[in-house]
Residue frames as qw, qx, qy, qz and C-alpha x, y, z in Angstrom:
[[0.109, -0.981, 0.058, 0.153, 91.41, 114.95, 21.32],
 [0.642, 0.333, -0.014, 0.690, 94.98, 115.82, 19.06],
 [0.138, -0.968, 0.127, 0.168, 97.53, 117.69, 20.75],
 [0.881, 0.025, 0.076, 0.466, 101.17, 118.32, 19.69],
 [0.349, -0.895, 0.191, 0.202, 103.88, 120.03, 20.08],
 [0.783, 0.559, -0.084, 0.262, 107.61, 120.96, 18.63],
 [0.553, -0.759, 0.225, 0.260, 110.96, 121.39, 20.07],
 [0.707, 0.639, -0.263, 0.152, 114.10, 122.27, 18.52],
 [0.679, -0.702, 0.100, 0.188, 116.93, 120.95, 20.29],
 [0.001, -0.850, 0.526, 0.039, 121.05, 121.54, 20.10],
 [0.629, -0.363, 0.681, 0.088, 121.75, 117.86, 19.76],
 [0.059, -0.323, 0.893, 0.309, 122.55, 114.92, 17.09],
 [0.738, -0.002, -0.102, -0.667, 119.79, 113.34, 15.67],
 [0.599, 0.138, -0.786, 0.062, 121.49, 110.03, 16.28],
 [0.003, -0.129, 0.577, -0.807, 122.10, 110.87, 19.99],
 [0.565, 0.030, 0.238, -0.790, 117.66, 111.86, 20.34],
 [0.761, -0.010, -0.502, -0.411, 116.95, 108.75, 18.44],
 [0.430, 0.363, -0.751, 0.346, 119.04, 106.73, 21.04],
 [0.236, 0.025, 0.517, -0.822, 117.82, 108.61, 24.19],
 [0.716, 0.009, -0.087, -0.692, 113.98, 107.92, 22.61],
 [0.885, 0.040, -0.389, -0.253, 114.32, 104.28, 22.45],
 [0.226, 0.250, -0.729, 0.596, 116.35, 103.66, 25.47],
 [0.530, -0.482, -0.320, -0.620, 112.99, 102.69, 27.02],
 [0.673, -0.528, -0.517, 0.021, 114.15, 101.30, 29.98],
 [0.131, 0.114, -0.177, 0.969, 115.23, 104.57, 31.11],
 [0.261, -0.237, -0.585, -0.730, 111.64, 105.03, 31.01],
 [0.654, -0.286, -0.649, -0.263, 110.58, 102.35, 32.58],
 [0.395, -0.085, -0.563, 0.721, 112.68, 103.18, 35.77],
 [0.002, 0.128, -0.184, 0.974, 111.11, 106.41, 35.86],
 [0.549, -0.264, -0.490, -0.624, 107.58, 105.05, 35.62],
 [0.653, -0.161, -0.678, 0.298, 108.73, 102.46, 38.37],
 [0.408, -0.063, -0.416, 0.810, 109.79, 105.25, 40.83],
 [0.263, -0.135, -0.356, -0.886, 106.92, 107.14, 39.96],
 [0.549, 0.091, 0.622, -0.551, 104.66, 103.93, 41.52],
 [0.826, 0.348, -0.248, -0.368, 103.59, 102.47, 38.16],
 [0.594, -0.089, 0.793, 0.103, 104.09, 98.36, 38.10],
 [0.416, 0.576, -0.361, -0.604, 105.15, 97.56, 34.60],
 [0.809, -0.058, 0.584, 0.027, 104.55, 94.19, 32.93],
 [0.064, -0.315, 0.675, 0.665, 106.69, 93.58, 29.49],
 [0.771, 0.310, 0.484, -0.275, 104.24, 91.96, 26.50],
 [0.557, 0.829, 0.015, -0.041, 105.79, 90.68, 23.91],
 [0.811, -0.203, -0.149, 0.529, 109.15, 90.64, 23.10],
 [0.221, -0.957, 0.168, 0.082, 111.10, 93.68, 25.06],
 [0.475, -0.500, 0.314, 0.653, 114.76, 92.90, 23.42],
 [0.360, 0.090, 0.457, 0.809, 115.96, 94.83, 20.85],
 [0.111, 0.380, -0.080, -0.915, 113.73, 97.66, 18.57],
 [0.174, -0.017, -0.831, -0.528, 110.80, 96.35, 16.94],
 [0.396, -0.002, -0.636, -0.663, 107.64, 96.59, 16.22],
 [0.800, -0.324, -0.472, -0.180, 104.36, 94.75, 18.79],
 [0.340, -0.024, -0.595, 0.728, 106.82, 95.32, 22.15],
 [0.417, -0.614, -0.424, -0.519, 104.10, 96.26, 24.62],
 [0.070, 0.123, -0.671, 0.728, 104.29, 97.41, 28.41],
 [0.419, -0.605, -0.605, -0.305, 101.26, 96.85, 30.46],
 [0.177, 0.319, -0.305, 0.880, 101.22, 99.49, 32.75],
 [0.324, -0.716, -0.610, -0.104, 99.05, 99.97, 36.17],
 [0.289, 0.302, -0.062, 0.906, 99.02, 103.21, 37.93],
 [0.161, -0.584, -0.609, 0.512, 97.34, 105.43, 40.51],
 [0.089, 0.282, 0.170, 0.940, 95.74, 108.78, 38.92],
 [0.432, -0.285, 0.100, -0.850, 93.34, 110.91, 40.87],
 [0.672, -0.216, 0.434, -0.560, 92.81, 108.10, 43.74],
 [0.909, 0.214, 0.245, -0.261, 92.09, 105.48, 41.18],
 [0.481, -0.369, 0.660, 0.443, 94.16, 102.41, 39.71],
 [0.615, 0.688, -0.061, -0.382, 94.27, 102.64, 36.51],
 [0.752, 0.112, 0.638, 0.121, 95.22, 100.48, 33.48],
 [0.348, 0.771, -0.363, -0.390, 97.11, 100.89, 29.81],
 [0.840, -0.056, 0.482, 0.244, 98.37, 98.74, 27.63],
 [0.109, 0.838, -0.305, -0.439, 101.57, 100.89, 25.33],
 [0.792, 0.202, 0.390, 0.424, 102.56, 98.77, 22.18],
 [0.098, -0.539, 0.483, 0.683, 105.13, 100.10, 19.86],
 [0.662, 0.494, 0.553, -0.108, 103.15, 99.90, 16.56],
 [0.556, 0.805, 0.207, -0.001, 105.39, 101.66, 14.27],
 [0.428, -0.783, 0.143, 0.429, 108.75, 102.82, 13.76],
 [0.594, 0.779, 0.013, 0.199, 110.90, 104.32, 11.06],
 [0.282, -0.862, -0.414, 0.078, 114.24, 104.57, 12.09],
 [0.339, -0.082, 0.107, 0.931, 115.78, 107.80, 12.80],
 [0.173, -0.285, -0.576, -0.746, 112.70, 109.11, 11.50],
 [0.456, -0.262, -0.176, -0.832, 109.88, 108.01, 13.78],
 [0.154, -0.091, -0.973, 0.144, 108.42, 105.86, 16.60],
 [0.497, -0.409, -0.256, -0.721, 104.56, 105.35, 16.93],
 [0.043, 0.007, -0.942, 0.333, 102.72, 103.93, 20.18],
 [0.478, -0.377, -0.567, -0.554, 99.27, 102.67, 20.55],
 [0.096, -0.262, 0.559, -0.781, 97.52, 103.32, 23.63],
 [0.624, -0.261, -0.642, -0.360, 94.69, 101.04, 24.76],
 [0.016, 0.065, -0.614, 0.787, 92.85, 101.36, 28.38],
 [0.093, 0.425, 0.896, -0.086, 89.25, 100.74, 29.42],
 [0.218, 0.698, 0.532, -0.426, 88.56, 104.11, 29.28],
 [0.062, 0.801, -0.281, -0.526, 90.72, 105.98, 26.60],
 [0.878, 0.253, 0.364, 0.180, 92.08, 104.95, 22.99],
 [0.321, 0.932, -0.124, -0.115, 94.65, 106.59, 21.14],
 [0.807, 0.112, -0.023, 0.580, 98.25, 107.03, 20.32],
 [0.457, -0.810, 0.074, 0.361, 101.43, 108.50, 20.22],
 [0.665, 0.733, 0.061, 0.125, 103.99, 110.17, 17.67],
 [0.280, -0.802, 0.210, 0.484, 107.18, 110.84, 18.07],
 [0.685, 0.654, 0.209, 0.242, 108.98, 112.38, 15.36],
 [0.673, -0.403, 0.267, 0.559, 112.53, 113.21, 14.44],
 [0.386, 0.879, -0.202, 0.192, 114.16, 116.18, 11.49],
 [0.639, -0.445, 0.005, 0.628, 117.73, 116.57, 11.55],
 [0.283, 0.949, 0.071, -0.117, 117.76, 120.53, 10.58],
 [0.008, 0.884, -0.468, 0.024, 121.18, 120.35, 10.93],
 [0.591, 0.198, -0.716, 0.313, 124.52, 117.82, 11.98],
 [0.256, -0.141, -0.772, 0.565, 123.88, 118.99, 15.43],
 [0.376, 0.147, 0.317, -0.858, 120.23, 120.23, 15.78],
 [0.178, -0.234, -0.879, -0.376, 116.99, 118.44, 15.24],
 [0.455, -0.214, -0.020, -0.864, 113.63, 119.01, 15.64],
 [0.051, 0.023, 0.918, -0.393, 111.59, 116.80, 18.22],
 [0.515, -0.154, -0.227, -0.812, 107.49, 116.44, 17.21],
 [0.005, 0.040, 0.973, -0.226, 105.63, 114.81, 19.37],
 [0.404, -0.085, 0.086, -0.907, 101.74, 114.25, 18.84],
 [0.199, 0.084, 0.890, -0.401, 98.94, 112.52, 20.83],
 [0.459, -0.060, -0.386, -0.798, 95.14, 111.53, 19.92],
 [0.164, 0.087, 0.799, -0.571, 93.03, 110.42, 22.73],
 [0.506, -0.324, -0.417, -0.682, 89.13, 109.22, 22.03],
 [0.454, -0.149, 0.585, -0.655, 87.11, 108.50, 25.22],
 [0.301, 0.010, -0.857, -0.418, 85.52, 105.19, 25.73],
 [0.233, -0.498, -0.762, 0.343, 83.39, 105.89, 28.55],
 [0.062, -0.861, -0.309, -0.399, 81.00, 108.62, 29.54],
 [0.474, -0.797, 0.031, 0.374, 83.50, 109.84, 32.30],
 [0.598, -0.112, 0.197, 0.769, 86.53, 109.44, 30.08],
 [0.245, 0.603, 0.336, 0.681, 84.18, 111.88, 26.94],
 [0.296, -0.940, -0.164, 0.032, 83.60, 114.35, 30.30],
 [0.513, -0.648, 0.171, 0.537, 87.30, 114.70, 30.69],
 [0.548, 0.319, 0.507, 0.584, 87.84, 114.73, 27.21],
 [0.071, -0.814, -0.449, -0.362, 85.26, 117.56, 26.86],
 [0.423, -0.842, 0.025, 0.334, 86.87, 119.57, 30.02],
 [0.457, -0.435, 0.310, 0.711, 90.29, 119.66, 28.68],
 [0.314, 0.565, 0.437, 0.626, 89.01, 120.85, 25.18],
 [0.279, -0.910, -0.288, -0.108, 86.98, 123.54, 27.01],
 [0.392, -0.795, 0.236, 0.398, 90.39, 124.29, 28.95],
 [0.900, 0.381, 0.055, 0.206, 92.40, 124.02, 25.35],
 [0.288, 0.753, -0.424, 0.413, 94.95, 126.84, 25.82],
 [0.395, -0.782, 0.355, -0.327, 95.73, 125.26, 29.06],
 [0.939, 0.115, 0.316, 0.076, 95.77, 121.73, 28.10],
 [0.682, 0.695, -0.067, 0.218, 98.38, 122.91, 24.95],
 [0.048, -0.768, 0.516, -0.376, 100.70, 124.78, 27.50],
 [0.721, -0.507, 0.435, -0.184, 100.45, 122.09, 29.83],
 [0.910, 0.258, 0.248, 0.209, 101.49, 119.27, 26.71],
 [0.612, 0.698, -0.214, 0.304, 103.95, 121.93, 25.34],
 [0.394, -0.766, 0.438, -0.259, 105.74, 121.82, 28.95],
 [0.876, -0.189, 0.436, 0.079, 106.18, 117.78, 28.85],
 [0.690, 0.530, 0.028, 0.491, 107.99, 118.11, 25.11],
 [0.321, 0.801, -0.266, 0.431, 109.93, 120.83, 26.28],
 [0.716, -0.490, 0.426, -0.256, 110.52, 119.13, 29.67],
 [0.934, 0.237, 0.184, 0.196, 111.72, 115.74, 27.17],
 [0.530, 0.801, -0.132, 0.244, 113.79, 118.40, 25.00],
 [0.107, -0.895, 0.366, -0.230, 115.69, 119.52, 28.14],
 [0.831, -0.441, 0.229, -0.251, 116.37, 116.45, 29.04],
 [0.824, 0.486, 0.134, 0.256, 117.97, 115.32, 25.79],
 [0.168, 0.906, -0.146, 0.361, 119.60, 118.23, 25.74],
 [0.581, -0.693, 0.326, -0.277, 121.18, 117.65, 29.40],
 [0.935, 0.047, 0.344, -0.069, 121.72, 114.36, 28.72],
 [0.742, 0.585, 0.017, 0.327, 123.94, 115.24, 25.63],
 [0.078, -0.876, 0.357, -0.315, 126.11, 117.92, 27.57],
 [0.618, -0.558, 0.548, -0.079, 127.06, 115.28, 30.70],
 [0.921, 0.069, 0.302, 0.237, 128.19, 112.44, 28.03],
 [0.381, -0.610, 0.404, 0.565, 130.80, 114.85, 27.17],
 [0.631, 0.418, 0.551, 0.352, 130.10, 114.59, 23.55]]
């Protein structure tokens, strides 16, 4: 299942590239959240095969992921691969700078099911697509503000 979503925001494209790859910002939040993160790979610097291994509680059950950074362009673009017993897919994020201070934020997912429970959920949220879309264009525009926020309090 491909969803995605666009956000223009008021900021620096330097600034959104920063904030995007500041990952242990992330990781905190994931932490506080209850997720136990394990690094794979090497986790200094920007590059390429960096990998979190990520367990987690969703609907009762722990769950399992394993998020490598499999691509990145940058300024331009960072890709992640998504790998879990039941799900496969990735992640896109993507950077424009329309402007000196405005850029456009794209961000798009692609989920295949690797179980007969995951292709049932898979198969629900199609079935629910306009809700699923709203619900994915809320987390980009939920990111956007954040950036956005984020740029205002560093006085910039």
């Amino acid at each position: 299942m491909k969803l995605n979503t666009r956000h223009d925001i008021e900021v620096p494209i330097a600034f959104v590239w920063q904030y995007l790859t500041d990952f242990r910002q992330f990781e905190l939040l994931a932490a506080r959240r209850g997720a136990h993160i394990e690094h794979r790979g090497s986790h200094d610097g920007l590059q390429e095969g960096r990998g979190w291994q990520l367990e987690f509680r969703f609907r009762g059950k722990l769950r399992k992921a394993l998020v490598t950074l499999t691509g990145l362009e940058p300024r331009e673009r960072l890709d992640f691969g998504i790998d879990s017993p039941s799900l496969a897919g990735g992640a896109r994020l993507e950077l424009l700078a329309l402007s000196a201070n405005r850029t456009r934020l794209s961000l798009v997912s692609d989920v295949k099911p690797r179980t007969l429970a995951a292709r049932l959920v898979i198969q629900t949220l199609r079935l629910a697509k306009g809700r699923t879309q709203r619900k994915y264009d809320s987390i980009g525009e939920k990111l956007a503000r954040q950036i956005t926020e984020n740029w205002r309090s560093s006085g910039r």
